[in-house]
LOFI-644553 format. One record per residue: residue in one letter; x, y, z of N, C-alpha, C, CB in turn; residue number from 0. Coordinates in pm, 1 decimal. Glycine has a CB too. Layout:
<rs>
 kolba    neast   nnorth      nup   caeast  canorth     caup    ceast   cnorth      cup   cbeast  cbnorth     cbup tiba
     A        X        Y        Z        X        Y        Z        X        Y        Z        X        Y        Z  NUM
...
</rs>
This chain:
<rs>
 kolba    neast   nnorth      nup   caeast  canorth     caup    ceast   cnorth      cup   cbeast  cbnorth     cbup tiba
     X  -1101.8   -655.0   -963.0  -1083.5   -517.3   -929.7   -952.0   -471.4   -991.1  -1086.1   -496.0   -777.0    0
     X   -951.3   -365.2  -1063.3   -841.3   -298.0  -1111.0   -814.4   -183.8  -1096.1   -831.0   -304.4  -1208.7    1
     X   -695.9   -137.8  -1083.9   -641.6      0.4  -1031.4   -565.1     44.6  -1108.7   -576.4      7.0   -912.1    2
     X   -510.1    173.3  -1158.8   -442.1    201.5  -1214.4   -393.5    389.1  -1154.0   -500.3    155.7  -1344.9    3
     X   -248.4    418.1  -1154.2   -214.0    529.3  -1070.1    -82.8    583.4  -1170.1   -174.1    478.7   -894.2    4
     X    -76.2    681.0  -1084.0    115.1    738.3  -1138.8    156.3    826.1  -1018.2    133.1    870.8  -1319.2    5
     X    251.5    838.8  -1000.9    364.8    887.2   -906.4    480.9    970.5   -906.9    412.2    805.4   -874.8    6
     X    514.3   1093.0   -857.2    616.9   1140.9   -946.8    706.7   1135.1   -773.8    581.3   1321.7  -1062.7    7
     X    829.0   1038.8   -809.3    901.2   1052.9   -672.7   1043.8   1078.2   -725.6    889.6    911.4   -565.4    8
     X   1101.5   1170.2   -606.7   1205.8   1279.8   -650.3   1357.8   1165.2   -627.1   1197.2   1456.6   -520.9    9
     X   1353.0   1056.4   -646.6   1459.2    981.0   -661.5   1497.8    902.8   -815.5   1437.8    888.5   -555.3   10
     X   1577.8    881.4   -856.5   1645.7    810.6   -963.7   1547.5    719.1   -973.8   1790.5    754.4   -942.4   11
     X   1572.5    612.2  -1084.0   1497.4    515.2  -1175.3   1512.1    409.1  -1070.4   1562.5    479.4  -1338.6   12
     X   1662.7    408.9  -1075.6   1740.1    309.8  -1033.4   1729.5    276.5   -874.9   1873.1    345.7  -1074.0   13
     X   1728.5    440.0   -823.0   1701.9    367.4   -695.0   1520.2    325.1   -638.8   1777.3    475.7   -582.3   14
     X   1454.3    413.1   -662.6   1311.1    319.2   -698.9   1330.6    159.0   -766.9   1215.9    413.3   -827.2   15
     X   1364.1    137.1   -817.2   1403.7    -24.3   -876.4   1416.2    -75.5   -764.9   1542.0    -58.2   -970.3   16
     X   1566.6    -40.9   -700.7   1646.8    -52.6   -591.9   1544.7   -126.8   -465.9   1709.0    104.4   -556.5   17
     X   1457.8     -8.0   -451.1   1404.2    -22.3   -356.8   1257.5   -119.6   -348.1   1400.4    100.1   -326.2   18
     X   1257.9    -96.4   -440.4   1112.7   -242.7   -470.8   1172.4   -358.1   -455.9   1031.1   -265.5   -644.8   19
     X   1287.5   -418.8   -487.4   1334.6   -509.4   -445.2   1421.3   -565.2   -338.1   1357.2   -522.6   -509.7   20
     X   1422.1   -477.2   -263.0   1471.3   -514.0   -110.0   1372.4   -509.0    -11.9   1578.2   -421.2    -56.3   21
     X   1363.0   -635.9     99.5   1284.4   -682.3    117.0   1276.5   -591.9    273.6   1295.7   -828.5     85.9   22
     X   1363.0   -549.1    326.6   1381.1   -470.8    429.7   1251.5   -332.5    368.3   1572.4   -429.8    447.7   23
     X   1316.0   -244.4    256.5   1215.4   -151.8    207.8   1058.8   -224.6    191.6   1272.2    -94.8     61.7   24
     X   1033.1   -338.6    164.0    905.2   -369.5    114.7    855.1   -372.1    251.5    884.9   -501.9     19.9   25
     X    920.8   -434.4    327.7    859.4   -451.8    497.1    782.0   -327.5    560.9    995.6   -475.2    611.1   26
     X    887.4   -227.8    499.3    810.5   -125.7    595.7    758.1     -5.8    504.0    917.0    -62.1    722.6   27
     X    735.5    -73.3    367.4    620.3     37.9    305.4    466.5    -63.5    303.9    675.6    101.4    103.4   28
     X    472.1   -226.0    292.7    365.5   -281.3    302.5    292.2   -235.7    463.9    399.2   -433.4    272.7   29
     X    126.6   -186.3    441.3     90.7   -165.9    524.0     50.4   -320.8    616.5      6.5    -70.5    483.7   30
     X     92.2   -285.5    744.4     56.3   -429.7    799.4    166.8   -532.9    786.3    -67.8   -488.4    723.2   31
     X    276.4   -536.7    704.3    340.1   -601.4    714.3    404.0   -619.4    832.7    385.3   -588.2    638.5   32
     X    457.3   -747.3    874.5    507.4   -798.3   1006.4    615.0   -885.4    988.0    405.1   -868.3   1084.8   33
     X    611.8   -961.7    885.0    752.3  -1029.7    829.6    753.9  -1014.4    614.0    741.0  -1252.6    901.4   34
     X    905.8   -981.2    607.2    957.8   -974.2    428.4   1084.3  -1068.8    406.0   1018.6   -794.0    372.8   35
     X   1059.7  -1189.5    371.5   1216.2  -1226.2    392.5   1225.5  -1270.9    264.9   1267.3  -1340.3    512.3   36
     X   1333.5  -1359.7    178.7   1323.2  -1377.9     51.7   1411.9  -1265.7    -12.4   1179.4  -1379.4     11.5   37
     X   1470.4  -1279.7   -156.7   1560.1  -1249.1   -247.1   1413.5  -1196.0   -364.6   1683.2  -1399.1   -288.8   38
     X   1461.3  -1083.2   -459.1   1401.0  -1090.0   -598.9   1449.7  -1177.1   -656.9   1409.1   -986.6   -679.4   39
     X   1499.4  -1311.9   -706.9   1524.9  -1392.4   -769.3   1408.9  -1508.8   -715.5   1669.6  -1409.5   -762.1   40
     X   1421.8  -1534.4   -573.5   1363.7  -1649.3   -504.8   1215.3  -1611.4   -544.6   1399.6  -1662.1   -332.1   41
     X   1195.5  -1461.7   -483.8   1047.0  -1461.1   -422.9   1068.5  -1434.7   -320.8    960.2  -1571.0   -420.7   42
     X    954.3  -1360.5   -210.2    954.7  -1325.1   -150.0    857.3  -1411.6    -24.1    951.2  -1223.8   -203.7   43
     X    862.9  -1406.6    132.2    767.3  -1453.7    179.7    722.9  -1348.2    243.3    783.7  -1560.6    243.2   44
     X    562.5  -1320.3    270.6    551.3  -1213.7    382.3    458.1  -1268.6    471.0    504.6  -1068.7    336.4   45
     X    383.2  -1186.4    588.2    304.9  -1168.6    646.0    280.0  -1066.0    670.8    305.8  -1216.9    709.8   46
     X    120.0  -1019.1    679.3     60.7   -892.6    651.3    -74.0   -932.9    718.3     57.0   -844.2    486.0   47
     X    -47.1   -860.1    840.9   -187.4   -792.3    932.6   -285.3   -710.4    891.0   -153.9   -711.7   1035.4   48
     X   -392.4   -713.7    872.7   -509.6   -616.1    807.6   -617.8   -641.2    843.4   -528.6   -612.5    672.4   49
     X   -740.7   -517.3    787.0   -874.9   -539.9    928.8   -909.2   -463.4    807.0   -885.4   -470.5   1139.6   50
     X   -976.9   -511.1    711.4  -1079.0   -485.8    592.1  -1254.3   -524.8    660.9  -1025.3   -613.1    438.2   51
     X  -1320.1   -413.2    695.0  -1440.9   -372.3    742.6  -1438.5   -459.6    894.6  -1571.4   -409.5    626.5   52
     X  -1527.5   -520.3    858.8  -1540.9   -653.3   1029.5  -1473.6   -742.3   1040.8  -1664.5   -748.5   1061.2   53
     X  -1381.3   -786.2    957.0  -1277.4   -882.4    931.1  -1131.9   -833.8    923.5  -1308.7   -946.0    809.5   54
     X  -1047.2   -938.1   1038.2   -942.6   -908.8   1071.8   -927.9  -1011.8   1018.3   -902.1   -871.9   1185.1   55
     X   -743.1  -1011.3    932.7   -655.8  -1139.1    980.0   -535.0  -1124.3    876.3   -744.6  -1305.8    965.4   56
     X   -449.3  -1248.7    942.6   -273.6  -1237.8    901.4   -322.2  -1296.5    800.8   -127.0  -1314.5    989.5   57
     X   -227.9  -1253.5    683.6   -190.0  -1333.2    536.7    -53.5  -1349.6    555.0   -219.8  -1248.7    383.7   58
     X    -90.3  -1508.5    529.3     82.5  -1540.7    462.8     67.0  -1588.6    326.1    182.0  -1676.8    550.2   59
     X    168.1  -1549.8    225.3    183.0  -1573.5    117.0    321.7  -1549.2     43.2     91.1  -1519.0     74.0   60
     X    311.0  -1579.6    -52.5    429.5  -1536.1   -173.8    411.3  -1456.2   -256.0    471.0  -1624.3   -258.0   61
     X    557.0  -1377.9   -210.2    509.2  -1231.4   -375.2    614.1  -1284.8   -472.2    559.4   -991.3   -341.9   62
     X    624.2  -1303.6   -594.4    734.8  -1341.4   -693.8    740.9  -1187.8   -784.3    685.5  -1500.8   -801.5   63
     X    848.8  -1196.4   -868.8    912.0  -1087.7   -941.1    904.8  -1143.7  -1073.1   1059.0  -1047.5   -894.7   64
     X    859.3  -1087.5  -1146.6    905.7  -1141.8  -1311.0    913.4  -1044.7  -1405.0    805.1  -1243.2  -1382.3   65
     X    926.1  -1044.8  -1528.3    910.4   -940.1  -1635.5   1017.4   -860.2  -1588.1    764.9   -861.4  -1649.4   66
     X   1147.6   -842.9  -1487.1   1232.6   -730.8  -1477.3   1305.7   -668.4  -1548.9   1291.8   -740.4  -1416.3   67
     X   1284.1   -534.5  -1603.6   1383.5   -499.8  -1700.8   1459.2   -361.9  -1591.4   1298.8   -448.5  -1879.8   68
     X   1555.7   -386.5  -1543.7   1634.8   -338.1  -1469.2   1594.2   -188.7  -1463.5   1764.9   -371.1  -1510.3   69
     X   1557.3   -129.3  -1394.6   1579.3     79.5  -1407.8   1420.3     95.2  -1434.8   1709.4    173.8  -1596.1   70
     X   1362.4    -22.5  -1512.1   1269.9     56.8  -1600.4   1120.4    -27.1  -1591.9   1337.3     65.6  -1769.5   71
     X   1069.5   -129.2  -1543.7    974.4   -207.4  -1525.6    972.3   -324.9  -1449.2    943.9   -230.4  -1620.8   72
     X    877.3   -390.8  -1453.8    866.2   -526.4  -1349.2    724.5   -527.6  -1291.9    981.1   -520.0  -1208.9   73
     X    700.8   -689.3  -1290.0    539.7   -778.6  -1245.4    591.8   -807.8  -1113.0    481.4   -951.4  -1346.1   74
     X    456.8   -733.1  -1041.8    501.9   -786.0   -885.8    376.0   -908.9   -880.7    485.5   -633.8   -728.7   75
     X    382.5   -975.6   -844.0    278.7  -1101.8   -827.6    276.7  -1159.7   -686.4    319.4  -1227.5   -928.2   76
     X    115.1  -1155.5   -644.8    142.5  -1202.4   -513.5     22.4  -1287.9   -439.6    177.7  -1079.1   -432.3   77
     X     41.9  -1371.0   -341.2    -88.4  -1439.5   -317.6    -74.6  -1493.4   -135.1   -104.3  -1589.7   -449.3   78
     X   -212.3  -1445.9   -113.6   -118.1  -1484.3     63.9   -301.6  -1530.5    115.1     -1.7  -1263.4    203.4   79
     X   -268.5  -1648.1    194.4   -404.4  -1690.2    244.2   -440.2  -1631.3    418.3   -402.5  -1873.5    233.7   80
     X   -557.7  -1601.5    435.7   -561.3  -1585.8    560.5   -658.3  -1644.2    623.0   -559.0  -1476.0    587.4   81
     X   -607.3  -1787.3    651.5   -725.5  -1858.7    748.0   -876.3  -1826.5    724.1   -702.9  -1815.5    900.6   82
     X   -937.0  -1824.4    784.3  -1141.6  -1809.6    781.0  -1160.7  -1683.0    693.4  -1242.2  -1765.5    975.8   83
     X  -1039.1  -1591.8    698.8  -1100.2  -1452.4    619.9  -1104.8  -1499.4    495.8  -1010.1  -1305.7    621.8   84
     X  -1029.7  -1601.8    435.1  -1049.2  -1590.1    273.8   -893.6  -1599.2    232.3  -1133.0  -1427.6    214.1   85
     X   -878.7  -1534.0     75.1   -744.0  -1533.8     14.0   -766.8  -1393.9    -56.9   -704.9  -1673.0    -92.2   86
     X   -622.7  -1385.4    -58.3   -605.9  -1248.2   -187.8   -534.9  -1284.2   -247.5   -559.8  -1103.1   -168.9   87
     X   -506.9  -1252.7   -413.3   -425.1  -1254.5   -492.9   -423.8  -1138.5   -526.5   -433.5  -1333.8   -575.2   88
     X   -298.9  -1087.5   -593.3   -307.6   -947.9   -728.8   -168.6   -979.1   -798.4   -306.4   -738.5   -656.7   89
     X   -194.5   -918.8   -898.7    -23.9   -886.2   -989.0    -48.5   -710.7   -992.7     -5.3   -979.2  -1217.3   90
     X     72.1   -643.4  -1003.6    100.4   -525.9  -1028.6    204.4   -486.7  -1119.1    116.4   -480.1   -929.1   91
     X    174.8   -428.4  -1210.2    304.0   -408.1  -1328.0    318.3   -251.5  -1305.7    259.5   -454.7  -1523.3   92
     X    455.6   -238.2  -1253.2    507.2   -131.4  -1233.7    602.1    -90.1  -1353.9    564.7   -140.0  -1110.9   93
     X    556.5     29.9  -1396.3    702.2     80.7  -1477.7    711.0    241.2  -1412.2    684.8     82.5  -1693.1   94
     X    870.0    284.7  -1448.8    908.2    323.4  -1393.5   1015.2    429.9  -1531.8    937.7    222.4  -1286.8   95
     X    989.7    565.9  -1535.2   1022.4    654.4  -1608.7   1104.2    790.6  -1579.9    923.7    671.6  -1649.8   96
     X   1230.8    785.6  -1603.1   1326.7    881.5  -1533.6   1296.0   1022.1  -1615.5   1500.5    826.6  -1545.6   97
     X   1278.7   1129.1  -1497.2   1245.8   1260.3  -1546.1   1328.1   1352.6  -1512.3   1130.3   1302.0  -1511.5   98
     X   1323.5   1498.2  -1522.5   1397.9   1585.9  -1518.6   1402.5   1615.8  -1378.1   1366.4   1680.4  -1602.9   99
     X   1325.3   1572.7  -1268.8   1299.1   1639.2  -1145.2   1288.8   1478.3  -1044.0   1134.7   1755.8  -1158.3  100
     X   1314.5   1320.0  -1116.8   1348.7   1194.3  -1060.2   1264.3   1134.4  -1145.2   1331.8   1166.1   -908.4  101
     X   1199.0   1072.6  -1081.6   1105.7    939.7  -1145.9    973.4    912.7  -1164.7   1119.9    839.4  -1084.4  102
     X    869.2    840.5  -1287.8    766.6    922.5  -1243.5    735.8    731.8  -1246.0    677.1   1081.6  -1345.5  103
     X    616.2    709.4  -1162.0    589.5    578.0  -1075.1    445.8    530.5  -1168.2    556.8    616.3   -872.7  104
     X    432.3    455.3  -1257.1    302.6    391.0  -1279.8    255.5    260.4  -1258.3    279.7    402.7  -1385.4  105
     X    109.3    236.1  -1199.0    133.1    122.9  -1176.1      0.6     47.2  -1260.7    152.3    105.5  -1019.5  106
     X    -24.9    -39.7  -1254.9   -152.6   -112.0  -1310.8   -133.8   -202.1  -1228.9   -171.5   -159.0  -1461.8  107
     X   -281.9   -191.1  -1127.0   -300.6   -363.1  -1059.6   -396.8   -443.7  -1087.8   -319.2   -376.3   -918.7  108
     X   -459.0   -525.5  -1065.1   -535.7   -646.2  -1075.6   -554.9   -743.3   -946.3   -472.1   -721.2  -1181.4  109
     X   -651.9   -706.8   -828.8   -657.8   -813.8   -747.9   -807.7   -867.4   -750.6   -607.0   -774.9   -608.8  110
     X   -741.0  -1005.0   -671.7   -919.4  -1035.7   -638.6   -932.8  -1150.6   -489.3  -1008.9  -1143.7   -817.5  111
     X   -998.2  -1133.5   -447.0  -1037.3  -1183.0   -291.8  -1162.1  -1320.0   -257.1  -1106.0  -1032.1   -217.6  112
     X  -1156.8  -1371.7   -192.4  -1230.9  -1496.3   -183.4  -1217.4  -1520.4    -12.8  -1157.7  -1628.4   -290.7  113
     X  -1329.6  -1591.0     -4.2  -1406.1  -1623.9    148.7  -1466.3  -1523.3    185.5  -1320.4  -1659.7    272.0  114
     X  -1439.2  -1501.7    317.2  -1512.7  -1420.1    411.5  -1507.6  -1255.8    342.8  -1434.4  -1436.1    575.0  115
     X  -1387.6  -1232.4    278.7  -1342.1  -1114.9    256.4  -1438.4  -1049.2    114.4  -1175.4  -1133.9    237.1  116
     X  -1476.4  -1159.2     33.9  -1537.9  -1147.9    -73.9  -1688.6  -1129.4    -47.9  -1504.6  -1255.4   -152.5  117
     X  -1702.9  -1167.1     79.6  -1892.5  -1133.0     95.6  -1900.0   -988.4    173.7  -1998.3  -1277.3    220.6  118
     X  -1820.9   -901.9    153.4  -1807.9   -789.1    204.8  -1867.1   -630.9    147.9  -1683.7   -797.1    213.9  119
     X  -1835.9   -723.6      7.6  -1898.4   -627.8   -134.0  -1816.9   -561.9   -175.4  -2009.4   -526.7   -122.6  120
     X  -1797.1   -569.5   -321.2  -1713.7   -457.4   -425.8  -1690.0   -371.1   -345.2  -1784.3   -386.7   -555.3  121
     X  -1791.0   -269.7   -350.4  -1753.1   -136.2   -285.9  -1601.6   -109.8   -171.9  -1892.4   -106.4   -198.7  122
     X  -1675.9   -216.2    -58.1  -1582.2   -234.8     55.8  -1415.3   -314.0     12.9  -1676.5   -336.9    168.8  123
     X  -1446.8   -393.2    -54.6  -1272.9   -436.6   -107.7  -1219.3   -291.1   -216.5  -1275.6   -633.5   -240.1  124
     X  -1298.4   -294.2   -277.5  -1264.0   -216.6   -385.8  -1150.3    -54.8   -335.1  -1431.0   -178.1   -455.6  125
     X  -1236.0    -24.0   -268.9  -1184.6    136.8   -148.7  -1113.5     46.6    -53.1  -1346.4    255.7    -38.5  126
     X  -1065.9    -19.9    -12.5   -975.7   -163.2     55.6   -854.8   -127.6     -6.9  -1027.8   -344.6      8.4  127
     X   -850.9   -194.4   -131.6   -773.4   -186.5   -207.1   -691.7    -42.1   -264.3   -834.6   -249.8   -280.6  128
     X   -812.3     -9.9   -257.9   -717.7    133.7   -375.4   -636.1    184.6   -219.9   -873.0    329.3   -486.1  129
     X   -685.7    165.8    -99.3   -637.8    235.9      3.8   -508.8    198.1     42.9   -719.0    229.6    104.5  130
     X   -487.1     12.6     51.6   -393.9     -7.4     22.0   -270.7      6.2    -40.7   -417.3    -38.8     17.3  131
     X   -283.6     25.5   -209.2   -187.0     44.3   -289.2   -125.8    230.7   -265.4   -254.8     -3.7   -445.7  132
     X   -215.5    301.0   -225.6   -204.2    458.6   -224.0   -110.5    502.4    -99.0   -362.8    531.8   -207.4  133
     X   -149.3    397.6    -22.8    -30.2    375.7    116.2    144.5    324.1    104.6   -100.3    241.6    215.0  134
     X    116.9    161.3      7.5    250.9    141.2      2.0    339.8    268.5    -79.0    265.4      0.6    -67.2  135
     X    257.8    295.1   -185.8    351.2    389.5   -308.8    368.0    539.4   -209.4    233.1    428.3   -504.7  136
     X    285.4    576.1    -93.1    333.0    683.5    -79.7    395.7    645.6     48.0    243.3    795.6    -91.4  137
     X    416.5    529.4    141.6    525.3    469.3    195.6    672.7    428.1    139.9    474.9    375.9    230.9  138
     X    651.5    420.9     16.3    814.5    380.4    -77.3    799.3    526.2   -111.2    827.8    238.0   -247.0  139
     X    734.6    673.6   -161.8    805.1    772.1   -231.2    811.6    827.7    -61.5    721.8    870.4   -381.5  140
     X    817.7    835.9     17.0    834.1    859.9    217.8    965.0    813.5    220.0    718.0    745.6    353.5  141
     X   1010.5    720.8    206.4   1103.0    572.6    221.9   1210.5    681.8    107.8   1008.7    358.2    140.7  142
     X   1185.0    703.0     24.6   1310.5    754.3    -68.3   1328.7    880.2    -71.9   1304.9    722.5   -205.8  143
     X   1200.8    975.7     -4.8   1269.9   1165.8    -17.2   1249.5   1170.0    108.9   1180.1   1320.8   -116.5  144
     X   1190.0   1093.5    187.1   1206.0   1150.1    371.1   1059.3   1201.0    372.1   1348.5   1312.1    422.0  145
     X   1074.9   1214.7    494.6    884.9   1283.9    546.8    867.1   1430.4    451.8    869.6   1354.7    782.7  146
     X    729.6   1401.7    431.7    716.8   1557.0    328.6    712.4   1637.3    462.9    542.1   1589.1    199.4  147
     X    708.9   1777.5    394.1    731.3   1883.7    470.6    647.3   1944.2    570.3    754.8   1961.7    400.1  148
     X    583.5   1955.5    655.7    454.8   1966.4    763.3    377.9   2057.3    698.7    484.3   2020.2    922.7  149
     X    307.7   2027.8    693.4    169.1   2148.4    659.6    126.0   2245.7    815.4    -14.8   2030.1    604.5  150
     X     74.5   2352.1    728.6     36.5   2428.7    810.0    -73.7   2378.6    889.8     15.2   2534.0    752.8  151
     X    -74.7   2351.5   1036.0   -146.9   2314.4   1145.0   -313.8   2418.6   1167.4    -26.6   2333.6   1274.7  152
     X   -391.3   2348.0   1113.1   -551.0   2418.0   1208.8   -522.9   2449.6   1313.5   -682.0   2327.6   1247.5  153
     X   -588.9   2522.6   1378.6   -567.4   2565.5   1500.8   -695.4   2497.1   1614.5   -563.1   2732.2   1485.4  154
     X   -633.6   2439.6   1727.0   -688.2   2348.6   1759.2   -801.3   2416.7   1871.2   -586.0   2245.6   1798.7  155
     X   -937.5   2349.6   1873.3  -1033.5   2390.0   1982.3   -975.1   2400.5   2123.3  -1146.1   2291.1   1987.6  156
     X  -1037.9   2512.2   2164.5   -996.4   2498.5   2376.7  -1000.5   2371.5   2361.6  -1128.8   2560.8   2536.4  157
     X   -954.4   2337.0   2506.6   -963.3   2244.1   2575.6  -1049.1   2210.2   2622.1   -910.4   2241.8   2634.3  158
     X  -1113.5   2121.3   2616.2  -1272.2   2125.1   2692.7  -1357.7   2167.6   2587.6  -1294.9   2239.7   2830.4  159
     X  -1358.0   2201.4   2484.2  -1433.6   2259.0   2349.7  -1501.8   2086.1   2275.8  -1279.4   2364.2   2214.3  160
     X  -1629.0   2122.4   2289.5  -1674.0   1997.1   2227.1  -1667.2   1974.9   2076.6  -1805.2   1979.8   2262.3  161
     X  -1691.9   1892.8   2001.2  -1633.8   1910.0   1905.6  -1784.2   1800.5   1792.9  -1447.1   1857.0   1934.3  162
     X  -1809.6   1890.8   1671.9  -1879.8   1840.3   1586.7  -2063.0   1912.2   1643.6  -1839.7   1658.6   1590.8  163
     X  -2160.1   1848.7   1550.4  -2303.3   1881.6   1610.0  -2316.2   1837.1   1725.7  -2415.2   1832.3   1541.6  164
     X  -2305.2   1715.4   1726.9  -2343.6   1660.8   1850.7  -2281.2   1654.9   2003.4  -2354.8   1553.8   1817.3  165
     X  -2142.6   1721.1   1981.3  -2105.7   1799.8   2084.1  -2154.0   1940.0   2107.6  -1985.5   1802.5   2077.5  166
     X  -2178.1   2002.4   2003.3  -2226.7   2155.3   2074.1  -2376.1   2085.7   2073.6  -2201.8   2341.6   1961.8  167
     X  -2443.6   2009.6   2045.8  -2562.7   1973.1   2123.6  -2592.7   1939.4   2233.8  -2606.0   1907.7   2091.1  168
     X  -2486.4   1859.8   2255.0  -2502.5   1826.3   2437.4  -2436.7   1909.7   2533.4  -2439.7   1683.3   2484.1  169
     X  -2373.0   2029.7   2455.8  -2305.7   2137.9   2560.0  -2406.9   2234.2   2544.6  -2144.5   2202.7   2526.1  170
     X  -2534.3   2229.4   2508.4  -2608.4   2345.3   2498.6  -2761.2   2286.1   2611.7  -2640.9   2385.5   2303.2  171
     X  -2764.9   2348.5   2694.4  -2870.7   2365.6   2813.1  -2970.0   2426.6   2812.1  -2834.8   2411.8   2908.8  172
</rs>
């Protein structure tokens, strides 16, 4: 399965860099993550909670860093097993392009899944996945300009207002 995206987040090169490699930031843009400990030199260790269709479970694994060219690119590589569900691997090559208005975010990934998780079907990893990666990147561009700005609110049904067909079906006598 492969993915490919871009990102335009209103911070420097440098601090996007910055922030992919601190393990505190990775903690809390990985969805599910529960432990990030580890250096970009070492590698990283994590654990990561997730519930892909009928299947729950913790991954532990190693993410390593390679290819870094400071400000401007870097291979995130990573592989974490989770008991009866199976394994995941992926690499992600991020580069990273300073613009007139901050930084613009591209990524190319590559994962793939085995055991329980793999008899689930393309489809279901596949939308898994992309859901995943669309979370961390807009958890790290969250993480570096702050909460976007609230949107204008629908206006919400009474109270007691049933809601969808099959509520005004069963409120109708």
């Amino acid at each position: 399965m492969k993915m490919t995206d871009t990102r335009r987040i209103n911070a420097t090169s440098a601090e996007v860099f910055a922030a992919l490699l601190d393990p505190e930031v990775l903690k809390a843009c990985v969805p599910g993550a529960t432990e990030v400990t580890g250096n970009p030199t070492d590698g990283f260790e994590a654990s990561v909670t997730q519930k892909v269709g009928p299947v729950k479970a913790t991954f532990k694994g190693q993410v390593t860093l390679s290819d870094m060219i400071e400000n401007q690119s870097l291979c995130i590589e990573g592989q974490g097993k989770g008991g009866a569900a199976g394994f995941a691997k992926g690499v992600a090559k991020v580069a990273l392009i300073e613009t007139a208005d901050g930084c613009e975010l591209s990524y190319d990934v590559e994962a793939k899944v085995g055991g329980k998780l793999a008899q689930l079907g393309s489809r279901i990893i596949d939308g898994f996945s992309k859901k995943i990666a669309d979370q961390f990147f807009g958890n790290l561009q969250e993480h570096l300009e702050g909460p976007a700005e609230p949107e204008a609110t629908e206006e919400k049904p009474e109270e007691g207002a049933k809601k969808g067909w099959l509520g005004r079906l069963a409120g109708k006598e």
